[in-house]
C-alpha positions as CSV (number, residue, x, y, z in Angstrom):
1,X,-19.6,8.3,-48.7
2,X,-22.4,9.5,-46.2
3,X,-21.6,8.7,-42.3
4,X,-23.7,8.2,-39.9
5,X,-23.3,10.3,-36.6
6,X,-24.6,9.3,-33.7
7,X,-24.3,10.4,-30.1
8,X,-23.8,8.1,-27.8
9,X,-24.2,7.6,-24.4
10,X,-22.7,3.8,-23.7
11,X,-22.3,4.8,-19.7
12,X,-25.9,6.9,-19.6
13,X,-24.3,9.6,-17.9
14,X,-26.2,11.8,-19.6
15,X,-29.3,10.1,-18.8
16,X,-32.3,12.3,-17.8
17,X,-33.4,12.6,-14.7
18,X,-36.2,15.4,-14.3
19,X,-38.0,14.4,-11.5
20,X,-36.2,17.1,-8.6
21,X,-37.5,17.0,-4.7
22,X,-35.9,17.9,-1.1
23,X,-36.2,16.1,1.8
24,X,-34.6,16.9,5.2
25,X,-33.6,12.9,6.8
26,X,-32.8,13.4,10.6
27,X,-33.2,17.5,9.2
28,X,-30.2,17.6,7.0
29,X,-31.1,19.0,3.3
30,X,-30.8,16.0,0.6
31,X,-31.9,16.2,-3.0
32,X,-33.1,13.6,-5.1
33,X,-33.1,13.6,-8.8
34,X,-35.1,10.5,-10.9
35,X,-36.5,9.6,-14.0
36,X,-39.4,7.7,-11.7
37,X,-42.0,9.1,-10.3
38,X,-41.7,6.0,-7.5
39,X,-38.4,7.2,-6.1
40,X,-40.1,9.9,-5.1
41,X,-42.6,8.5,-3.6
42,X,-39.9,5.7,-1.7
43,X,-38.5,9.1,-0.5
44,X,-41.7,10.7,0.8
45,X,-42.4,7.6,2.8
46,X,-38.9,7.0,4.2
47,X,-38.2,10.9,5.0
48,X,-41.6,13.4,4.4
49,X,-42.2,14.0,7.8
50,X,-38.9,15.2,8.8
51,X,-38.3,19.2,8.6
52,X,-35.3,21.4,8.0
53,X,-33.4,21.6,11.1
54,X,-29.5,21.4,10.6
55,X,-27.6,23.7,8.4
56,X,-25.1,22.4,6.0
57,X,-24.4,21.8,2.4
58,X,-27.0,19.7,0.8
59,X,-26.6,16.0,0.0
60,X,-27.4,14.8,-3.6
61,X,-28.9,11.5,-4.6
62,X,-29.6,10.7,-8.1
63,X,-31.4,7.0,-9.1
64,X,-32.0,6.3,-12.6
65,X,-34.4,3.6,-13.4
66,X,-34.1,1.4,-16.5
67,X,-36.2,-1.0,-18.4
68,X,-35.9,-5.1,-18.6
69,X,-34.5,-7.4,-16.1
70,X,-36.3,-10.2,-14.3
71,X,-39.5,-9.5,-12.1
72,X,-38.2,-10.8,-9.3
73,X,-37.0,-8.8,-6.4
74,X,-33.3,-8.6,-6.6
75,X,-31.5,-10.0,-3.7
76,X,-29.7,-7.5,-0.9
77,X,-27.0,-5.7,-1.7
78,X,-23.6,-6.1,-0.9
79,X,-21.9,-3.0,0.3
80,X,-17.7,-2.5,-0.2
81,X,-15.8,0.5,0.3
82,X,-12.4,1.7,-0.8
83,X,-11.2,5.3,0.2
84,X,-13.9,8.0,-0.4
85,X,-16.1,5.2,-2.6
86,X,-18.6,3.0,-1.2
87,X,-20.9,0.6,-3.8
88,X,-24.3,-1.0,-2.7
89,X,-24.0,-4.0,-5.0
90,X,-27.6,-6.2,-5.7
91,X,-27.2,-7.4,-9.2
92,X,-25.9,-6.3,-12.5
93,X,-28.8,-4.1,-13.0
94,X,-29.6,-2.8,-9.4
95,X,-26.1,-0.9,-7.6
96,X,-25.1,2.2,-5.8
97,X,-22.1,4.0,-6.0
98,X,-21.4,7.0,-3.1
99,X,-18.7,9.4,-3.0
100,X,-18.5,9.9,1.0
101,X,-16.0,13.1,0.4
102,X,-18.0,15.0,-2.0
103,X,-22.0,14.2,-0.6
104,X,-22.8,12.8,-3.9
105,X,-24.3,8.8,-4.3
106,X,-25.9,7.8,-7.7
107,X,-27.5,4.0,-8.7
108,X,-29.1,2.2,-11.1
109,X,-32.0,0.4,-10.6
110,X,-34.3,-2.1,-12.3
111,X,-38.3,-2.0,-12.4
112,X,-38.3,-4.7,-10.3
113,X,-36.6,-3.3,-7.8
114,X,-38.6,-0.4,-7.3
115,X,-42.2,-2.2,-7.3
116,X,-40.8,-3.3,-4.7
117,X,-41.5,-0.5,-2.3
118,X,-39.4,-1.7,1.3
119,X,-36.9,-3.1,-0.6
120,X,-36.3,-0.3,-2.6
121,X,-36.4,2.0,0.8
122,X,-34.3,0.0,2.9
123,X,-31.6,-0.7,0.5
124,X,-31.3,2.1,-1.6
125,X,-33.0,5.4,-0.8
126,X,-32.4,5.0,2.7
127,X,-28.8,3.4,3.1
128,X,-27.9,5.3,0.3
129,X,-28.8,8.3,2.3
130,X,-27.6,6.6,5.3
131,X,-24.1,6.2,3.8
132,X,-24.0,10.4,3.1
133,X,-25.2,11.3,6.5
134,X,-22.6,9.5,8.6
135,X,-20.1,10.3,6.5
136,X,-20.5,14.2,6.5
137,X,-23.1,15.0,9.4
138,X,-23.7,12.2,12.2
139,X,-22.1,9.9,14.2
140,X,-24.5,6.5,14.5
141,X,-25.5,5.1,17.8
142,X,-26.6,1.1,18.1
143,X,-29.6,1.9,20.2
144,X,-33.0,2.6,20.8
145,X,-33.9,6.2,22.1
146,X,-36.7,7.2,24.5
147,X,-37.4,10.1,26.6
148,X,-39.0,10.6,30.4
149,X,-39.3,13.9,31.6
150,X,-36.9,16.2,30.0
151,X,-34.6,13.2,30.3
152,X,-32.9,11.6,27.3
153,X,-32.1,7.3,27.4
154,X,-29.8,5.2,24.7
155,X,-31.3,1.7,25.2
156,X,-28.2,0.2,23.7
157,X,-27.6,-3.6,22.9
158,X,-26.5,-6.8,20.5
159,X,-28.8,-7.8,18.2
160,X,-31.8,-9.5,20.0
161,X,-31.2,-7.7,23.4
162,X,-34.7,-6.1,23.2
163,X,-33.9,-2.3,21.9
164,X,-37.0,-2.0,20.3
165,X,-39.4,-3.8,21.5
166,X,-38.4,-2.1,25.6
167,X,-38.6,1.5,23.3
168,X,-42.2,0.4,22.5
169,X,-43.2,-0.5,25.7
170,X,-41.7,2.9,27.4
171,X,-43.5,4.5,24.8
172,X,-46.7,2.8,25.5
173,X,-46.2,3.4,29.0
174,X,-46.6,6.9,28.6
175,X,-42.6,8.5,27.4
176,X,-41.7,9.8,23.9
177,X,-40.2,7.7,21.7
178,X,-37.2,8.8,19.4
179,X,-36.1,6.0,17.9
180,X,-36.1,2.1,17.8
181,X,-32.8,0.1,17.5
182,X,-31.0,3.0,15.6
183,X,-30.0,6.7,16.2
184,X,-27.4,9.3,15.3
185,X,-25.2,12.2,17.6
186,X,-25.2,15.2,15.7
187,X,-21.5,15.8,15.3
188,X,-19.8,19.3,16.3
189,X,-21.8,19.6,19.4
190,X,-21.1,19.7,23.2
191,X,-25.0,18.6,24.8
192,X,-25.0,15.1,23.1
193,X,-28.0,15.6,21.2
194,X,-29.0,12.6,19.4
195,X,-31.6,12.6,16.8
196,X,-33.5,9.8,15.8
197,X,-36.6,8.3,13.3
198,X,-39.7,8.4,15.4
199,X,-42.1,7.8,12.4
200,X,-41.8,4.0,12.5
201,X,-40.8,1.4,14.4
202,X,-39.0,-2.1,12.9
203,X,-39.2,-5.3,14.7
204,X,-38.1,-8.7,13.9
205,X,-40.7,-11.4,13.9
206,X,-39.7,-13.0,16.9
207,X,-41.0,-10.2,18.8
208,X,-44.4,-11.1,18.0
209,X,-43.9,-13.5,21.0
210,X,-43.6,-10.9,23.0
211,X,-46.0,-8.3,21.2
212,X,-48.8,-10.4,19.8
213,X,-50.4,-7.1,18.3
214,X,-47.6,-7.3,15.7
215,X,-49.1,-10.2,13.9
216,X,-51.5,-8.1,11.8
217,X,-48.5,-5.8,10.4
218,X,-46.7,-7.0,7.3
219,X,-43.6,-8.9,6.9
220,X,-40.8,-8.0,4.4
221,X,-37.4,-10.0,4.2
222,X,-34.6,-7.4,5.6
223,X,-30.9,-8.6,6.4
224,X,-31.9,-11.9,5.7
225,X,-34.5,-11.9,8.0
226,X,-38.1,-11.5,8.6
227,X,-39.0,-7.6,9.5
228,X,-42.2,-5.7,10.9
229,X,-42.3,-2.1,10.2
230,X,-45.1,-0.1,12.2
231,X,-46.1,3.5,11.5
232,X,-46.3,5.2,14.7
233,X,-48.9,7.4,13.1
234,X,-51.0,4.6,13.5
235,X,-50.4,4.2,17.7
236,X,-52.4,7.7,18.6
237,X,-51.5,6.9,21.8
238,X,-47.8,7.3,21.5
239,X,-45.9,10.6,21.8
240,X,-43.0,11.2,19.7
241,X,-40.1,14.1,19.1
242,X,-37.1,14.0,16.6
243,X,-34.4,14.9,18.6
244,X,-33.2,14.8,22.6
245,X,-30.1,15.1,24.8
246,X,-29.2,12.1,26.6
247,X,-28.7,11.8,30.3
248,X,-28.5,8.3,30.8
249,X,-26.8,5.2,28.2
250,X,-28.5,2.1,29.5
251,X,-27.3,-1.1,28.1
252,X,-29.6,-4.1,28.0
253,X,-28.9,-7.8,29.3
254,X,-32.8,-9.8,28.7
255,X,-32.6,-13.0,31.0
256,X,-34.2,-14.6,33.2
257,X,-34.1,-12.7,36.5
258,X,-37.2,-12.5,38.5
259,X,-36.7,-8.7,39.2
260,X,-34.9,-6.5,37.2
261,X,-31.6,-4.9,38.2
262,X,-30.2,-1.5,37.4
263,X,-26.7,-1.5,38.2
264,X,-23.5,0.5,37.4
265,X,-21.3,0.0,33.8
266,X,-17.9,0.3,32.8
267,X,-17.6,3.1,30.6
268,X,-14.1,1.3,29.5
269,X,-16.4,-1.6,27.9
270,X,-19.1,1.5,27.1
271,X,-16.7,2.5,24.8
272,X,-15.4,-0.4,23.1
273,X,-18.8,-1.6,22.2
274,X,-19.5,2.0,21.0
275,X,-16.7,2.2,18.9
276,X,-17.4,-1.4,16.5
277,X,-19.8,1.1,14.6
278,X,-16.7,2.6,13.6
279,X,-15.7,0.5,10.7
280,X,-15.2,2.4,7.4
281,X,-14.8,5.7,6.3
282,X,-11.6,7.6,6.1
283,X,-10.0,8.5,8.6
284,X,-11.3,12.2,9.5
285,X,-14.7,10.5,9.5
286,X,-13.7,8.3,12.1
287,X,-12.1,10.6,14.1
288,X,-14.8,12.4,14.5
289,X,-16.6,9.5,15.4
290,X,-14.6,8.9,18.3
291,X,-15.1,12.6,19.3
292,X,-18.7,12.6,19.6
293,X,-19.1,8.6,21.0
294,X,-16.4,9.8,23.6
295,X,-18.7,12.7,24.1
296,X,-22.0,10.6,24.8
297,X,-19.9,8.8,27.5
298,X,-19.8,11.9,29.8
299,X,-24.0,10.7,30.4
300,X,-24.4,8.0,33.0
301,X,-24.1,4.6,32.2
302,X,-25.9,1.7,33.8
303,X,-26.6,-1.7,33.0
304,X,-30.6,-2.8,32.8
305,X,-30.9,-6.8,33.7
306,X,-34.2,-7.7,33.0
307,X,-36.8,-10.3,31.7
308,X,-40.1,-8.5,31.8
309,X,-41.0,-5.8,29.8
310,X,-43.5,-3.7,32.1
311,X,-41.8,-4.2,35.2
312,X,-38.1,-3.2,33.4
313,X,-40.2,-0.1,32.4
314,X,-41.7,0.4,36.0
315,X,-37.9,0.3,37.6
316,X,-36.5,2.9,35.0
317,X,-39.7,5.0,35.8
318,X,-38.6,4.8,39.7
319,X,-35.2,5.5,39.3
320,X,-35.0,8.1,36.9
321,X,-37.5,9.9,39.0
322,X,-35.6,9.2,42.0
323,X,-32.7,10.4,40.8
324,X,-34.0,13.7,39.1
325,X,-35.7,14.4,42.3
326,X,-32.2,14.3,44.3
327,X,-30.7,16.1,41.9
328,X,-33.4,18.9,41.9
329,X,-32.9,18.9,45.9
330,X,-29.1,19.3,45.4
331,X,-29.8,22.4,43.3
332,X,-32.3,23.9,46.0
333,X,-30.3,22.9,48.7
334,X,-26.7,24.6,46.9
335,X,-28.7,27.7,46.3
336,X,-30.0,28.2,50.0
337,X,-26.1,28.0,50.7
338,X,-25.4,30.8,48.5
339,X,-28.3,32.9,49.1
């Protein structure tokens, strides 16, 4: 009798993947490892610019991509986590699985899935890399992030408070923009240095009511809705840097006041609303979440009330300056004592 032997690989584990690249996301050192040449490229868009700045061990992502399936985009995933495991779960054929302990995340993705270029960034090579960085290296921050000066300003806020679209218009006004409605505290420091995605912004579509220029940018579905992503690249006007510390942790309330109002917040409620980004991971992850939001709360914390965008922009101008040049005078003035 003459068997047949055959090697099997029923779970593909041993599934080639020859394509290799680095890319430094926020400056942290992650590898990617593919069989497509269109990961790759997904990767290059999401993370290219971004340079080595951050030591540490370096993250691994590996995304095989198979034959088959519908061509249809798959539908968003669905993300669950239990212990050290988190899955990004589309479909059958397109899911993620991310081992938040050991800096490793692999998926499995369909064709159709990764013609589709923003879904294939948003929901996989960027929350997969996402899911490694908070996990081992950041602590994420609900806010937009612009600088004035040499000063650094969390524009924080619920969902439709106006982080992005105030970010762009201090940006157009003349300040360096960091990042739009989400940025990161590098944990393990002391100077609450937050760094941030400057290469694009993201709006949702109803902010083309408030930005008409927006209406000649694309639309992609993102979190069940409509999103705008704008290179910044294309605005030569706008000045941009990776990382800052921040001075100040202004939280936004968009009405309908006539003037706007800067006044004082309670860093008790600061910090609860800080703290809902804390909901998974284990719990030395979380821990040191707390640490480094507790940190950011030693900046000053105000509350913007506002309805217009330029004149919100104008006020922050004035008192920012206003207060640096106090401050500056108290220096001078301490060091006459002294002398």
């Amino acid at each position: 009798m003459h068997l047949k032997i055959r090697k099997l690989d029923p779970l593909l584990c041993n599934f080639e993947m020859p394509l290799h690249a680095v890319y430094y996301p926020l400056g942290f050192p992650l590898e990617v490892a593919t069989n497509s040449q269109e990961i790759l490229a997904a990767a290059e868009e999401s993370w290219g610019h971004f340079r080595k700045t951050f030591p540490g061990p370096t993250l691994q992502l590996r995304i095989g991509v198979v034959e088959g399936g519908s061509l249809d985009c798959p539908p968003e995933p669905v993300c669950r986590e239990q212990r050290n495991l988190l899955v990004h779960v589309a479909d059958a054929g397109n899911f993620a699985v991310t081992d938040l302990q050991q800096g490793f995340s692999f998926a499995w993705l369909t064709q159709a899935a990764v013609q589709h270029r923003p879904y294939l960034r948003w929901n996989f090579v960027e929350a997969m890399s996402w899911d490694l960085l908070e996990a081992l290296c950041i602590t994420p921050v609900h806010a937009a992030c612009v600088k004035v000066g040499d000063r650094g300003i969390l524009l924080c806020g619920d969902d439709g408070a106006g982080k992005s679209t105030l970010a762009y218009a201090c940006a157009r006004y003349g300040w360096t923009y960091i990042s739009d409605d989400s940025c990161c505290l590098v944990r393990g420091r002391n100077d609450r240095m937050v760094v941030g995605n400057p290469y694009q912004i993201r709006f949702r579509e109803s902010a083309i009511g408030i930005l008409p220029e927006l209406r000649q940018h694309r639309r992609t579905p993102h979190n069940g809705e409509m999103a705008i992503e704008v290179v910044t690249a294309s605005l030569p006007d706008i000045k941009t840097a990776v990382q800052c510390s921040i001075d100040y942790v202004i939280f936004l309330n968009r009405g309908a006041l006539s003037a706007p109002q800067l006044v004082p917040f309670p860093q008790e409620r600061a910090l609860q609303w800080l703290d809902q980004i804390i909901c998974w991971g284990m719990e030395p992850t979380r821990d040191a979440h707390k640490v480094a939001l507790r940190n950011l709360l030693s900046a000053e914390i105000l509350e913007l009330r506002y309805s217009d965008l330029l004149s919100a922009v104008e006020l922050l101008e004035t008192r920012l300056h206003t207060c640096r040049g106090a401050q500056q005078e108290a220096v001078a003035s301490d060091e006459g004592t002294h002398a």
